[in-house]
VONUVO-152916 format. One record per residue (C-alpha): residue in three letters; residue number from 1; chain; y, z, x. Coordinates in nm, 2 decimals. Layout:
# residues N
   resn   resi   chain       py       pz       px
    ALA    NUM       A        Y        Z        X
...
# end
This chain:
# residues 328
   resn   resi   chain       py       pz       px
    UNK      1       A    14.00     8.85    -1.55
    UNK      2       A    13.72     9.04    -1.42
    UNK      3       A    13.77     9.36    -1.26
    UNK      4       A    13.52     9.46    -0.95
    UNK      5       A    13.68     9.81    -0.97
    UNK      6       A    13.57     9.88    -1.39
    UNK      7       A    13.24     9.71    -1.31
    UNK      8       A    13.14     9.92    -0.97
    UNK      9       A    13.27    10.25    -1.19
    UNK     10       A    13.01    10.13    -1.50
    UNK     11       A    12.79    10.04    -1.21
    UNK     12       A    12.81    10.45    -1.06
    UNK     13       A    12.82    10.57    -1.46
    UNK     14       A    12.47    10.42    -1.50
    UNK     15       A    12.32    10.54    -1.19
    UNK     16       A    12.44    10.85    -1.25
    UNK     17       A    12.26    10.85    -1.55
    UNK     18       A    11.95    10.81    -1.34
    UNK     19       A    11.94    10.43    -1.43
    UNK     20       A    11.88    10.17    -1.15
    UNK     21       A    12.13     9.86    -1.15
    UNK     22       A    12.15     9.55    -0.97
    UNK     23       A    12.42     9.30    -0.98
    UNK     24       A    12.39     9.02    -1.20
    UNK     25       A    12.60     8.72    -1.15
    UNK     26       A    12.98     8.72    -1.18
    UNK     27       A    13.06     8.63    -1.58
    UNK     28       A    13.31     8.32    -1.46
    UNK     29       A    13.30     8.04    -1.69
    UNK     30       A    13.28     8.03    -2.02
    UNK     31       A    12.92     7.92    -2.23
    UNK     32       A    12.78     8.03    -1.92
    UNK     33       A    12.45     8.24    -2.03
    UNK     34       A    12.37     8.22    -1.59
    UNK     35       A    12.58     8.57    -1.61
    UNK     36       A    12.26     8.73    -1.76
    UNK     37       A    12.09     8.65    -1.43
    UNK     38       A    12.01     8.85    -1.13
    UNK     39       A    12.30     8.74    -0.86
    UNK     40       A    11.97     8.71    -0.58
    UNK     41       A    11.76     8.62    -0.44
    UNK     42       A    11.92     8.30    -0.46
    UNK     43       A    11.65     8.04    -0.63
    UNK     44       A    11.39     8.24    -0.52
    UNK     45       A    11.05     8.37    -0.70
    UNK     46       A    10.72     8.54    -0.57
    UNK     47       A    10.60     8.23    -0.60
    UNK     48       A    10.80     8.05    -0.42
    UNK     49       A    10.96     8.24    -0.21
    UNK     50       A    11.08     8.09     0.12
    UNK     51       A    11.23     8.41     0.31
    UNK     52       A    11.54     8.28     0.36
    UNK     53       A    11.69     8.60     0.19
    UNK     54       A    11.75     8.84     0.45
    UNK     55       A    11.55     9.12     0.23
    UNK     56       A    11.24     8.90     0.16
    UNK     57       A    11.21     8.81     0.54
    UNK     58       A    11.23     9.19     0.61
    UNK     59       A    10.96     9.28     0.40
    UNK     60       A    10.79     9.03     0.42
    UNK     61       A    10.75     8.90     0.06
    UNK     62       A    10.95     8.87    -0.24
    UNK     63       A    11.20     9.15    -0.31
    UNK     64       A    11.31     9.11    -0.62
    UNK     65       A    11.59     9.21    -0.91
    UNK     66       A    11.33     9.54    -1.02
    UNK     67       A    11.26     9.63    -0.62
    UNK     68       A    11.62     9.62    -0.56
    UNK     69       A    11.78     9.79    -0.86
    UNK     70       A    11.90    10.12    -0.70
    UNK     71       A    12.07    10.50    -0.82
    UNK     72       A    12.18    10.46    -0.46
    UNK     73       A    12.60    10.49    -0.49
    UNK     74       A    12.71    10.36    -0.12
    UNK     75       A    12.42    10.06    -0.20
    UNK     76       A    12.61     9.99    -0.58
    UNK     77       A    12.99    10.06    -0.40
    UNK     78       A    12.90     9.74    -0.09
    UNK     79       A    12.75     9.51    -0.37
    UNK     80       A    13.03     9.61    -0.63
    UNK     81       A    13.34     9.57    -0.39
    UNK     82       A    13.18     9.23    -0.24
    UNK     83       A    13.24     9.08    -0.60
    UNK     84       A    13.30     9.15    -1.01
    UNK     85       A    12.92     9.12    -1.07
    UNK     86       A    12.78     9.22    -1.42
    UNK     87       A    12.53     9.50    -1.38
    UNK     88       A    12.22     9.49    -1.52
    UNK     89       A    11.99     9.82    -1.58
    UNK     90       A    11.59     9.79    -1.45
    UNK     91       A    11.42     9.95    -1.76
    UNK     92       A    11.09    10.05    -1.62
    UNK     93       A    11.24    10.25    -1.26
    UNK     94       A    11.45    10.37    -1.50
    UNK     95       A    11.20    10.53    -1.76
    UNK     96       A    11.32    10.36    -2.02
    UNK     97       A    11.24    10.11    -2.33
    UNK     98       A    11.52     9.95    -2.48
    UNK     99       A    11.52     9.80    -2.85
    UNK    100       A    11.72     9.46    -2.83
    UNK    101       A    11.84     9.44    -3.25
    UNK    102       A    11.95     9.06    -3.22
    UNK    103       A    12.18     8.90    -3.49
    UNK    104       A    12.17     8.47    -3.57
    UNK    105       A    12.26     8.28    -3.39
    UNK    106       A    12.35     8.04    -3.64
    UNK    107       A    12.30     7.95    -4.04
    UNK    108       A    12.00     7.78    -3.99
    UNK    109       A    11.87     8.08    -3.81
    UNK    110       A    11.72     8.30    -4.13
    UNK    111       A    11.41     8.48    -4.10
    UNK    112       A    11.04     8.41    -4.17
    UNK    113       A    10.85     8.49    -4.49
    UNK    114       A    10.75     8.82    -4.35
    UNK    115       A    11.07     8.95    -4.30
    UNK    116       A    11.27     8.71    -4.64
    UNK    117       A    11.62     8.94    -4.67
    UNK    118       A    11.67     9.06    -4.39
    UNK    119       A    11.97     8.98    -4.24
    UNK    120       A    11.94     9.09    -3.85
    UNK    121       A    11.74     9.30    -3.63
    UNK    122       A    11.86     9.61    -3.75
    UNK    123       A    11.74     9.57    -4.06
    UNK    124       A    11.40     9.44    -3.96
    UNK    125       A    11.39     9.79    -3.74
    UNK    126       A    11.43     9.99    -4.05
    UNK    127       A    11.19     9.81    -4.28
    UNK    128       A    10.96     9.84    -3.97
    UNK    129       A    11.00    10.21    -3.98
    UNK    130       A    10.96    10.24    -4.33
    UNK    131       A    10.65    10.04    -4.33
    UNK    132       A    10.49    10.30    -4.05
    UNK    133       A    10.69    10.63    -4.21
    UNK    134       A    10.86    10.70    -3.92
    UNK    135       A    11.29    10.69    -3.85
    UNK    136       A    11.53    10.55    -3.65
    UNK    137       A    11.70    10.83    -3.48
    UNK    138       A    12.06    10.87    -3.30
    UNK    139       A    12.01    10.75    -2.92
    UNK    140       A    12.20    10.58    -2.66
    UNK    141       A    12.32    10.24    -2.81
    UNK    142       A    12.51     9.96    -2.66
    UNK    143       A    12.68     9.68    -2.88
    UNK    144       A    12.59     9.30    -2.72
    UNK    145       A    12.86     9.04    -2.65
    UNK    146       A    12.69     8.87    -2.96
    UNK    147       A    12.67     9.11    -3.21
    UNK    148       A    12.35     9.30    -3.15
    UNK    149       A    12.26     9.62    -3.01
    UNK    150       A    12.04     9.76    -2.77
    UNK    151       A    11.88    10.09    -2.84
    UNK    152       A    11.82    10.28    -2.54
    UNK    153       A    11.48    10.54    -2.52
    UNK    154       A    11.29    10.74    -2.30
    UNK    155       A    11.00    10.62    -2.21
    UNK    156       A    10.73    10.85    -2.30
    UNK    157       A    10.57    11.08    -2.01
    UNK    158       A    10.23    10.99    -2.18
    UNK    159       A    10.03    10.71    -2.25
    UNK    160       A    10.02    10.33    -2.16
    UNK    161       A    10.31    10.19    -1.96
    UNK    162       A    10.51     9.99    -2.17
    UNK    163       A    10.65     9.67    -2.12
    UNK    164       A    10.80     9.40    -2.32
    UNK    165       A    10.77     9.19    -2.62
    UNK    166       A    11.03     8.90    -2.66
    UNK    167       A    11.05     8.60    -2.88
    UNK    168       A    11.04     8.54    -3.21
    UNK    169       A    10.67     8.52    -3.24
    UNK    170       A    10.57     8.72    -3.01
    UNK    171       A    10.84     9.02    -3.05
    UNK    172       A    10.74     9.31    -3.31
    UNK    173       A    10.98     9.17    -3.56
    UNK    174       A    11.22     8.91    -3.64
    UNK    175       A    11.54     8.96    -3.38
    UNK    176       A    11.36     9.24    -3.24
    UNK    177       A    11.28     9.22    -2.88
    UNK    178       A    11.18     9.53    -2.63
    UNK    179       A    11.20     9.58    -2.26
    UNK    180       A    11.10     9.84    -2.04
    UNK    181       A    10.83     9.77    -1.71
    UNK    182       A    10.93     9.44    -1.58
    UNK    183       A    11.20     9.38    -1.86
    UNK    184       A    11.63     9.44    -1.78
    UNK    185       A    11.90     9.44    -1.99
    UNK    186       A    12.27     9.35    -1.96
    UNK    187       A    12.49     9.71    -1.92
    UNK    188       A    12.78     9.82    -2.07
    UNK    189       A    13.10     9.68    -1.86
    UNK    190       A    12.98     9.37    -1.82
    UNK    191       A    13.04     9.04    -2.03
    UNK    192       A    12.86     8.74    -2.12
    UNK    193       A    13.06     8.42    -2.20
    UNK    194       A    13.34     8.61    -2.16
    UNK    195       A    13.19     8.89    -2.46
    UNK    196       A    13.18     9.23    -2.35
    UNK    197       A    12.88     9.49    -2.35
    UNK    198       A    13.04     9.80    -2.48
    UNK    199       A    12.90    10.18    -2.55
    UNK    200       A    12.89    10.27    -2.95
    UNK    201       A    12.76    10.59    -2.90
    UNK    202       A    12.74    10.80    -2.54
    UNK    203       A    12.50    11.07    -2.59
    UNK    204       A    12.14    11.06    -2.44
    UNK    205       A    11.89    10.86    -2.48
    UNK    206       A    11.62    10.99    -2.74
    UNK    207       A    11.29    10.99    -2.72
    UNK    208       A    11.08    10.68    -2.82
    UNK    209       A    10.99    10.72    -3.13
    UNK    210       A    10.60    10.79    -3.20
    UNK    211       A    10.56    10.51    -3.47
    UNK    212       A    10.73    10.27    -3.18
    UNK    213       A    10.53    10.38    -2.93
    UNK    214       A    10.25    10.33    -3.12
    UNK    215       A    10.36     9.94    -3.19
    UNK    216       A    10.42     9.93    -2.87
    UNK    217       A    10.08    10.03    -2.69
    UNK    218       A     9.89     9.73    -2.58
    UNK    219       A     9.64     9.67    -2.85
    UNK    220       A     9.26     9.66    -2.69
    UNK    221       A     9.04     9.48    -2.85
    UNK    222       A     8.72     9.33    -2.77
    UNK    223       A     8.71     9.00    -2.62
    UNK    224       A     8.59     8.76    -2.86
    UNK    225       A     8.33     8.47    -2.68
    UNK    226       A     8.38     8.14    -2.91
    UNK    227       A     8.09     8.16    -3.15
    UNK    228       A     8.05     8.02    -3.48
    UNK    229       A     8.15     8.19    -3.80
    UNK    230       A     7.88     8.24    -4.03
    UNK    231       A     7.98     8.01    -4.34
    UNK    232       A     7.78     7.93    -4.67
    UNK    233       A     7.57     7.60    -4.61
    UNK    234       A     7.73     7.38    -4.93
    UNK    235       A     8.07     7.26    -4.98
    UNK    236       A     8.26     7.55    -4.98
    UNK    237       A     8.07     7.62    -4.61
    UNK    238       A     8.25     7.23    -4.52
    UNK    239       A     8.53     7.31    -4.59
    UNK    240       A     8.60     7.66    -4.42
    UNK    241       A     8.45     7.45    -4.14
    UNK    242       A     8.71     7.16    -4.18
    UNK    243       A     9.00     7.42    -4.21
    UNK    244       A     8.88     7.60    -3.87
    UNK    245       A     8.87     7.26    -3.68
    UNK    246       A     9.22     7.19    -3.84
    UNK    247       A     9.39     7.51    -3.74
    UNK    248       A     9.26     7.53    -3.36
    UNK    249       A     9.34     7.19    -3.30
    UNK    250       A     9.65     7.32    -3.45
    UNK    251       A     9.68     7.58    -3.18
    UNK    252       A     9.53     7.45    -2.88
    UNK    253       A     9.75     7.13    -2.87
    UNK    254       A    10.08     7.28    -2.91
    UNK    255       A    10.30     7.22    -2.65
    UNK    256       A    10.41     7.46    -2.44
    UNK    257       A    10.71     7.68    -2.56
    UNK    258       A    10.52     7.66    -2.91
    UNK    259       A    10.19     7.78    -2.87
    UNK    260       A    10.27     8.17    -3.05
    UNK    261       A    10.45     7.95    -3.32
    UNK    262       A    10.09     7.73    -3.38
    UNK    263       A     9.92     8.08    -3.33
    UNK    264       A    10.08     8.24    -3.58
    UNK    265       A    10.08     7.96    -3.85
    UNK    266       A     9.72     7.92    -3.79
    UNK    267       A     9.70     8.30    -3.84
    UNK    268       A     9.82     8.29    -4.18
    UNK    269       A     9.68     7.95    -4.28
    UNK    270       A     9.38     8.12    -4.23
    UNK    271       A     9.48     8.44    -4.31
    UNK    272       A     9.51     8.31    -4.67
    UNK    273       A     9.18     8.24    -4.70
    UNK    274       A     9.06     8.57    -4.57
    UNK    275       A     9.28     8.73    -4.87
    UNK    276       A     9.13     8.51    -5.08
    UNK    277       A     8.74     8.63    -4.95
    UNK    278       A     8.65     8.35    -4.85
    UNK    279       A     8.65     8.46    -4.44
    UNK    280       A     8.68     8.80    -4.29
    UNK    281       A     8.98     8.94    -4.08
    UNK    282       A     8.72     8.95    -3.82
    UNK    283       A     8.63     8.59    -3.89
    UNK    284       A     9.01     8.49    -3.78
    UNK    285       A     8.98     8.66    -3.48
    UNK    286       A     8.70     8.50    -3.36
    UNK    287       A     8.78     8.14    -3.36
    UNK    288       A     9.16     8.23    -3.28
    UNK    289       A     9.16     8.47    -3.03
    UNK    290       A     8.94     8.24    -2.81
    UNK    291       A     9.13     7.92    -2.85
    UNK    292       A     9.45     8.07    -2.78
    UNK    293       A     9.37     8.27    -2.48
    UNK    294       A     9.27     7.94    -2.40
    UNK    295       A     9.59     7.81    -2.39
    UNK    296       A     9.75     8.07    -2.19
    UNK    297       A     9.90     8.34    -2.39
    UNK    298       A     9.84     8.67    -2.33
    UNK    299       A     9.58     8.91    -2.50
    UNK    300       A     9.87     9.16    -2.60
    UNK    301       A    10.06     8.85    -2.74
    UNK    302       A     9.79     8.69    -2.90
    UNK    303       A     9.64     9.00    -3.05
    UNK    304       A     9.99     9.12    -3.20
    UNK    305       A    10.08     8.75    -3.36
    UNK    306       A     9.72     8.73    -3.53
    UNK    307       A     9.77     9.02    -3.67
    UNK    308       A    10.13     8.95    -3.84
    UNK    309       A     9.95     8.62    -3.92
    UNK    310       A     9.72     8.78    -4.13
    UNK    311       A     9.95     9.02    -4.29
    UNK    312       A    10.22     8.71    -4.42
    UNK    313       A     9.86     8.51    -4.52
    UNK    314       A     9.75     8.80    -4.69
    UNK    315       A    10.06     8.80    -4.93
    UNK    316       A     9.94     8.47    -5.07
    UNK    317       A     9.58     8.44    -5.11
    UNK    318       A     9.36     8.10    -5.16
    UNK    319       A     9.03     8.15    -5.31
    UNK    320       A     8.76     7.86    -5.26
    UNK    321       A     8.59     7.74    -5.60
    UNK    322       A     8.26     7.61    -5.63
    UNK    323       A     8.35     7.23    -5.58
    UNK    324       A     8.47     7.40    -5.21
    UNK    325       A     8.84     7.37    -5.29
    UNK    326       A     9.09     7.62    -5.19
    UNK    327       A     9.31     7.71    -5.44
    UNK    328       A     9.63     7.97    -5.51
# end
């Protein structure tokens, strides 16, 4: 049974801490994943937001879970002693980025080609930091109610604000999510389907790691204008041009929920024949980038999932012979 008491004094732990909670909703069924969500507004979003909630029709607008999260202990005491909510910590008031190591979630879940062995997100987090020579240090780390962990960091005092990258495709690796500005994450205390957050090592957060904040950073590029690729006027010219069509067609009529996924195949499809010498890097960019901001992904996103595109494509390169045929 849920104790309001244990939750409001994880609740006052965290703020103490200098991080800002808000409740999230009572953990009281079982297979219910609503216990990740922010108890209020109740059905309410800044875009449609109604004011019925007695802080929205204060201010005016939408307050929502990141205004409300608080340090404020008489604030977390009236919510905490109202009910046994779970708590969840606002990453960005609370200067921090947290690295969400994810585990499957079932054995068809394995991971792509770019990360074949690895067996969670802890060990996509190491061959990360070996790829970029940097190390996973000690820091704050909570164990999930599934398995995983969240690493917690300090958000560095310089530099881009940070905010999140979650989803397989659209993550920095395979069952590795972050959240910081905009993002939360379930606290310690609470449970989940009846699986409890729990600490696995109380000391202070660490730093973000450089070669993390690095990976982090939004990416700027310039913004590509669709244009045609410069291709060789014979068969092997037809064919590039054929596999272009195919893979933005590819990309710009996935359905929604998929369009990363198309993205990234598209990526290394093409990717491959970049390798292979046939395009340029630069040449994927151009007709990709376009088409999928097109589609509604963001720049960040769309930038980040070419790029792993092109390093899985590039493992595998298809070189065009003089008949215009791609081949391994």
């Amino acid at each position: 049974m849920l104790d309001s008491a244990v939750l409001l004094a994880a609740a006052l732990a965290c703020a103490a801490r200098g991080w800002h909670v808000f409740p999230l909703r009572p953990d009281t069924r079982p297979n219910d994943d609503h216990a990740k969500r922010p108890a209020f507004p109740n059905r309410c979003t800044a875009d449609r937001c109604d004011r019925t909630d007695p802080r929205c029709r204060t201010a005016g607008r939408h307050v929502g879970w990141e205004d409300r999260a608080t340090t404020d202990p008489d604030r977390i005491r009236r919510a905490w002693t109202h009910q046994p909510y779970g708590i969840g910590i606002a990453c960005g008031p609370s200067g921090l980025v947290v690295v969400d190591l994810d585990v499957p979630k079932h054995p068809a879940d394995v991971p792509p080609a770019e990360w074949a062995g690895a067996r969670d997100g802890a060990d996509v987090l190491i061959a990360l930091a070996d790829r970029y020579h940097g190390t996973v240090d000690p820091t704050y780390t909570q164990r999930t109610g599934r398995g995983g962990s969240h690493l917690f960091y300090r958000h560095p005092t310089t530099g881009p604000t940070l905010g999140n990258t979650v989803g397989e495709w659209s993550g920095i690796g395979w069952k590795v999510d972050t959240r910081s500005h905009g993002g939360y994450v379930v606290a310690a205390g609470s449970t989940v389907n009846r699986r409890p957050y729990t600490i696995t090592l109380d000391v202070d957060p660490a730093p973000l790691p450089a070669w993390l904040a690095d990976l982090l950073a939004p990416t700027v590029r310039p913004t590509y204008r669709p244009a045609a690729v410069a291709l060789p006027p014979d068969r092997r010219g037809a064919y590039l041009a054929a596999a272009i069509r195919r893979q933005v067609a590819h990309l710009t009529t996935a359905p929604d929920g998929q369009r990363n996924h198309a993205l990234f195949t598209s990526a290394v499809a093409l990717g491959q024949l970049a390798a292979g010498g046939a395009l340029t890097d630069t040449d994927v960019y151009a007709v990709l980038e376009p088409a999928a901001l097109s589609t509604g992904l963001r720049a960040a996103e769309v930038t980040r999932t070419i790029a792993s595109g092109l390093r899985v494509g590039a493992r595998n390169p298809r070189r065009l012979n003089s008949a215009g045929k791609a081949a391994a």
